[in-house]
Each structure stands twice: as structure tokens, then as C-alpha cells.
Backbone as CSV, one residue per row, in Angstrom:
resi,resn,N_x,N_y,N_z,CA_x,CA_y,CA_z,C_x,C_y,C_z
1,UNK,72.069,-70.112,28.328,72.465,-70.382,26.974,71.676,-69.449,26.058
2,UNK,72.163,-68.465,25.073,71.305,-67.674,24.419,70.624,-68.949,23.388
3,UNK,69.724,-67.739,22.597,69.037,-68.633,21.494,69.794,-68.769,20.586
4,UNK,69.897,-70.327,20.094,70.548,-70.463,19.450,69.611,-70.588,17.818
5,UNK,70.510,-70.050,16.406,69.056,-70.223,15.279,69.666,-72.144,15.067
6,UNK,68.970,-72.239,14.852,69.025,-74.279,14.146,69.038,-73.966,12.431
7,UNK,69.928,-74.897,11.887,70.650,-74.670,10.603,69.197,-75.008,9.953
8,UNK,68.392,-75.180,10.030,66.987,-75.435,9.298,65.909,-74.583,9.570
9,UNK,66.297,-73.379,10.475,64.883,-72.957,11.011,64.354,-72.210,10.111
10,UNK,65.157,-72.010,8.994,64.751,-70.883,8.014,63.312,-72.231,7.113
11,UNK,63.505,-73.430,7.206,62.959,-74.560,6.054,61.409,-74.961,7.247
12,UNK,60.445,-74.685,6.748,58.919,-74.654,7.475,58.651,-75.913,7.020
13,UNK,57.634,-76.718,7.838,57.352,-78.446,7.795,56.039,-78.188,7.666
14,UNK,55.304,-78.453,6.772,53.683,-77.906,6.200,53.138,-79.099,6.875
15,UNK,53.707,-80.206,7.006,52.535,-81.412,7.780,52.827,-80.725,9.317
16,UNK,53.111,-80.067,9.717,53.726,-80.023,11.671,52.372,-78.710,11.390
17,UNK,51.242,-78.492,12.119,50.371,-77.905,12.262,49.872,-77.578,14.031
18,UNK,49.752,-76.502,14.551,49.290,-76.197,15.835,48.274,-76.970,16.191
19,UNK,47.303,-77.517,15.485,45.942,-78.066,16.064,46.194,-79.381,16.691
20,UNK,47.552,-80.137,15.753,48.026,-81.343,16.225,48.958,-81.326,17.338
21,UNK,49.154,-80.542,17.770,50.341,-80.354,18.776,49.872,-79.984,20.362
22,UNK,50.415,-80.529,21.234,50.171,-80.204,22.678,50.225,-78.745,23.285
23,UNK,50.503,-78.126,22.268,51.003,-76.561,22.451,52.589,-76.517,23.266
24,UNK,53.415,-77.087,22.927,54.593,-77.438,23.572,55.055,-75.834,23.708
25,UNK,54.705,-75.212,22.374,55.256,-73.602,23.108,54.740,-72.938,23.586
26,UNK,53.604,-72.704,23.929,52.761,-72.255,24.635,53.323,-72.725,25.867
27,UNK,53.941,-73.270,26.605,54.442,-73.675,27.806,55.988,-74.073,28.611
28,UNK,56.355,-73.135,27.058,58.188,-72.282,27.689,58.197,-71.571,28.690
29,UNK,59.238,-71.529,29.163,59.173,-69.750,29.978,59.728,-68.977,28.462
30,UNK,58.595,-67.603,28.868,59.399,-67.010,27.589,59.281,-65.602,28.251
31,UNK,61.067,-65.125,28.037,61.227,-64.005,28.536,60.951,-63.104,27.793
32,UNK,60.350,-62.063,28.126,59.916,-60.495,27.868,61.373,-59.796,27.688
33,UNK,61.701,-59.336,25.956,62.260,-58.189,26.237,62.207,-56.694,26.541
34,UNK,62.668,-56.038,26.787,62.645,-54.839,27.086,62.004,-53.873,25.933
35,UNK,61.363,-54.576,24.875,61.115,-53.903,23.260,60.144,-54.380,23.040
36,UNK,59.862,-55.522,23.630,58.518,-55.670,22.977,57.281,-55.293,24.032
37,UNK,56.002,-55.414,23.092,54.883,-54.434,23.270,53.881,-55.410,24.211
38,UNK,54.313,-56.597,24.957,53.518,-57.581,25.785,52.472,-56.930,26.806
39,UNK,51.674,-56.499,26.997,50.944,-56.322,27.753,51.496,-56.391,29.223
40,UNK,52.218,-55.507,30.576,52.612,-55.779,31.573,52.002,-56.298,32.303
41,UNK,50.487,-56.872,32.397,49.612,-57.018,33.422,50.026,-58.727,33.132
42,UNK,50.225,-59.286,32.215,50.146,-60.486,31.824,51.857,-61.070,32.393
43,UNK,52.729,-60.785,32.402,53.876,-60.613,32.886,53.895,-61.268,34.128
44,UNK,55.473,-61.636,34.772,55.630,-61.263,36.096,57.357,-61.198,35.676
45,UNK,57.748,-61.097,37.679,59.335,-61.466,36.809,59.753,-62.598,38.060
46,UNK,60.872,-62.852,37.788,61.414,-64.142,38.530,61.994,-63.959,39.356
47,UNK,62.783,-64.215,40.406,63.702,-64.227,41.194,64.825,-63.332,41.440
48,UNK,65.350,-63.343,39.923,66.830,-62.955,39.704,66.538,-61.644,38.865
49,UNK,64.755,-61.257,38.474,64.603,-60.032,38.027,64.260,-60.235,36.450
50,UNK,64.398,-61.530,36.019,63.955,-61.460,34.615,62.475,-61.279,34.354
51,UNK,62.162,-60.459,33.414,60.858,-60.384,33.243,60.671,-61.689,32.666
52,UNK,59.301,-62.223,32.749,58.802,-63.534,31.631,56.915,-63.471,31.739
53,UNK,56.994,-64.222,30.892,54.937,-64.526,30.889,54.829,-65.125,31.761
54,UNK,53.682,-64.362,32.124,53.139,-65.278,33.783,52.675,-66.452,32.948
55,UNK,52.438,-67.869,33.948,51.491,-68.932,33.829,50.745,-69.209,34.190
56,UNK,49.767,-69.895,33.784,48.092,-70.149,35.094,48.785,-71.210,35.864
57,UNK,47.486,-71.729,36.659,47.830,-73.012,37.698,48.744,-74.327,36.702
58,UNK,48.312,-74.185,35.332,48.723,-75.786,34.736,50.059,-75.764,33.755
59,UNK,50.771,-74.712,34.014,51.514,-73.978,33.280,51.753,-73.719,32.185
60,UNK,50.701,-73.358,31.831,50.154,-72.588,30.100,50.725,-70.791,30.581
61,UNK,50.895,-70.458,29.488,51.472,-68.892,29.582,50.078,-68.234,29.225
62,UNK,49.626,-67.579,30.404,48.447,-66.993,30.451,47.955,-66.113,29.132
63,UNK,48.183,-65.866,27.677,48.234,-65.146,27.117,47.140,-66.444,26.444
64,UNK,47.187,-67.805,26.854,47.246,-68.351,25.583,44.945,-68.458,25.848
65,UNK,44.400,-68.198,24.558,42.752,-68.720,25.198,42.831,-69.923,25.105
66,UNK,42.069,-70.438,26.289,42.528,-72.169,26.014,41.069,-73.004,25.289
67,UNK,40.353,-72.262,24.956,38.764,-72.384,24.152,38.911,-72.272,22.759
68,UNK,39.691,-71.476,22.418,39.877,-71.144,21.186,41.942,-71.933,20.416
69,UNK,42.593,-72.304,21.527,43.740,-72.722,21.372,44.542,-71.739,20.626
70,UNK,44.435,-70.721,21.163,45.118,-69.493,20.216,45.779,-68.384,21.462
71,UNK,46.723,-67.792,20.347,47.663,-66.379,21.308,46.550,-65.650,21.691
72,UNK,45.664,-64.792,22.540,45.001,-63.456,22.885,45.559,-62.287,22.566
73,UNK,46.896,-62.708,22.471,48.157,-61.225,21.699,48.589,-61.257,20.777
74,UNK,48.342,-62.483,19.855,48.932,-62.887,18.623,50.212,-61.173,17.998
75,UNK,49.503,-60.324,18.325,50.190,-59.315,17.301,50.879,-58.703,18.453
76,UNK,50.671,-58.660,19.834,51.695,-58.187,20.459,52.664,-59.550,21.323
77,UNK,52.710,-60.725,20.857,53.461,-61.420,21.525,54.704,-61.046,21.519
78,UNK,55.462,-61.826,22.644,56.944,-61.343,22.880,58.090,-61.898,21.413
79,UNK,58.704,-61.078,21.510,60.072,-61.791,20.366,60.340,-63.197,20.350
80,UNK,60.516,-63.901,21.344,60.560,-65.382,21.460,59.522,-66.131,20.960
81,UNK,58.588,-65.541,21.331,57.297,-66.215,20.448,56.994,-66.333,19.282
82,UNK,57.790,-65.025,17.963,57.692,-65.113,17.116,58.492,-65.800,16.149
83,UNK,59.722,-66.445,17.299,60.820,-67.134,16.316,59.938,-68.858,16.347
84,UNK,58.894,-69.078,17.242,58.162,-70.185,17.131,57.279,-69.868,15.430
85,UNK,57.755,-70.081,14.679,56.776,-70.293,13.003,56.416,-71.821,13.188
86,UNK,55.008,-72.039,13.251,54.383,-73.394,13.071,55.307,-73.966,11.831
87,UNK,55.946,-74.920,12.316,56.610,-76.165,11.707,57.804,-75.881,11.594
88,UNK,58.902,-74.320,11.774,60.086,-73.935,12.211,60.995,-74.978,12.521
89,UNK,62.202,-74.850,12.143,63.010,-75.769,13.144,62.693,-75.204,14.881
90,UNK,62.762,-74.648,15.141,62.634,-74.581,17.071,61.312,-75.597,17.050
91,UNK,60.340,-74.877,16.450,59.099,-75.508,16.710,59.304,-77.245,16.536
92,UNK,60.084,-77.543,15.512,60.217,-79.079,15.418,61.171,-79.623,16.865
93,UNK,62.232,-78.529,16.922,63.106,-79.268,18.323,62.370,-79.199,19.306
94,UNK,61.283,-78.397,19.704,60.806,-78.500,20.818,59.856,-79.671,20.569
95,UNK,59.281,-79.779,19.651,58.322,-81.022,19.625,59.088,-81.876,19.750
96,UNK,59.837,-82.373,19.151,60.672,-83.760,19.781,61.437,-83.626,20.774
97,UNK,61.651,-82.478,21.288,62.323,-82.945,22.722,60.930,-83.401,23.672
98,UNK,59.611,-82.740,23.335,58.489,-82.361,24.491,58.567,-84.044,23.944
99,UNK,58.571,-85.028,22.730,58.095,-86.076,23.111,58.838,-87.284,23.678
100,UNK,60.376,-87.012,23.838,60.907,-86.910,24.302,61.450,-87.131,25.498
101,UNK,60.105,-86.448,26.348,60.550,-86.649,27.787,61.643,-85.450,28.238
102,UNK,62.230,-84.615,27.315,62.940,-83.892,27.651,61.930,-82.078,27.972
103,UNK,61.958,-81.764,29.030,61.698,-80.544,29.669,62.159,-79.570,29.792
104,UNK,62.404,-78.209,29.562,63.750,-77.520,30.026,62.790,-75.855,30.677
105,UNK,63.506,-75.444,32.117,62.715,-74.851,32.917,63.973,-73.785,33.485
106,UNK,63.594,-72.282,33.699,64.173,-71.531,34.092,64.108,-71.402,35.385
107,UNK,64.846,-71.766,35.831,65.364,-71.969,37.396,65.821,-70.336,37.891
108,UNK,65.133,-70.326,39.056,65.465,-69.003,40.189,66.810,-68.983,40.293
């Protein structure tokens, strides 16, 4: 399913803040396009050949410091990452789906 934009994502939620949040995006698969400037070492690709961010053992996208709760690439993260704007509509759908109970995972 491509990305779809959400009729609100343009309208930012000033109470929805990263510090309060589980890092729900921090723990997409998020594919690497072919344009952006991601660091390849941090990378892998999948099955079927898509590039995406590698994850550690707990499936955090290795980019993320987990001491500091912040990007390590902030300025070279991938395109997908940047349509996450703290309090965004995506950023809000993913928070309520993550509470939710709803998961969604790129399958081989």
C-alpha cells in the first residue's frame, strides 16, 4: 500500500510530544529510498531486495541513541522519517494504532 497523506497531516498536535511517546516510529520498517543520504552501513535489505533500516535485537531502527532518545542522523534520516513531524497526523495514527494493539510489519 503506498503512503498514504491523512487529510490532517498538514494540522501538528502541540500536546503529542516525543518524550511522552514509546517511540512508536522509531520502530517501523522504514524503507530507504534510492535519494536519500542514510548512511549504508546502518541499512540492510530484505528478502525481496528492498532496502530498509536495519534493527537491533529489540527492534528499534538502529539509527535511533537509545541514551539520549534521539535520531544519530537526525539530518540524514530517510524520507519516511521525515513525514513523521512530532504530533503529525501519521505520527497521531501510528500512536493510536501502537495503542491499539494494532502492529503493521513488512513481510519477506
Amino acid at each position: 500500500m503506498p503512503f498514504e497523506i491523512l487529510p490532517d497531516d498538514h494540522l501538528v498536535d502541540p500536546t503529542v510530544q516525543c518524550d511522552a511517546c514509546e517511540a512508536v516510529c522509531c520502530r517501523l520498517t522504514v524503507v530507504v529510498m534510492p535519494d536519500d543520504i542514510v548512511p549504508r552501513h546502518l541499512t540492510t535489505h530484505t528478502s525481496k531486495g528492498l532496502e530498509v533500516m536495519a534493527r537491533d535485537e529489540d527492534g528499534w531502527c538502529v539509527a535511533v541513541d537509545r541514551i539520549n532518545m534521539c535520531c544519530s542522523i537526525y539530518s540524514q534520516r530517510p524520507t519516511v522519517c521525515r513525514s513523521f513531524t512530532m504530533g503529525s497526523g501519521f505520527c497521531r495514527a501510528e500512536r493510536d494504532a501502537y495503542a491499539r494493539g494494532i502492529h503493521f510489519e513488512l513481510r519477506d
